[in-house]
N, C-alpha and C positions, 0 to 999 in steps of 0.2 A: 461764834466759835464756842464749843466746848468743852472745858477741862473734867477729865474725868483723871483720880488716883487711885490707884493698886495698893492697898493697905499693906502694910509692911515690907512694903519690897521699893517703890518710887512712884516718884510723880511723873504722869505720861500725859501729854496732851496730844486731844487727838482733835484737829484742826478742821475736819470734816462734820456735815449731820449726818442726820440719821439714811438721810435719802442719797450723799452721795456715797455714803459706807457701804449699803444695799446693792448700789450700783456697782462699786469697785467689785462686791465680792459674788456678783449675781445672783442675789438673793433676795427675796421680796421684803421692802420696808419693812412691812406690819412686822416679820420674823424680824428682822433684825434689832428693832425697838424693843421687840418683846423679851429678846435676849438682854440687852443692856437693862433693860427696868426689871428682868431677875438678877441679874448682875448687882446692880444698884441695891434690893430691895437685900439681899442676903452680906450685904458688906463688901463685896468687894471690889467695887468700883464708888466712887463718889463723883456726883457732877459736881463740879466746884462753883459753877456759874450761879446753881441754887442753892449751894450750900453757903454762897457770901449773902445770900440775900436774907 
């Protein structure tokens, strides 16, 4: 499972990977990771699973 947060607004977890997020929204993995890891890399998501570690 992974927790990702939205910087200044709340904590959302989203209970899905990457492959079945892809799936839900039929869209190829690789796009979809690549979206969260600009997501991630500019602020405004965090994965909390790496960020406890």
């Amino acid at each position: 499972m992974v927790n990702y947060t939205i910087l200044e607004f709340c904590c959302v977890e989203i209970p899905y990977s990457i492959a079945t997020l892809s799936n839900l929204l039929e869209a190829q993995r690789q796009s979809v990771s690549t979206i969260f890891n600009k997501l991630i890399k500019t602020g405004k998501l965090i994965n909390m699973v790496k960020a406890a570690i």
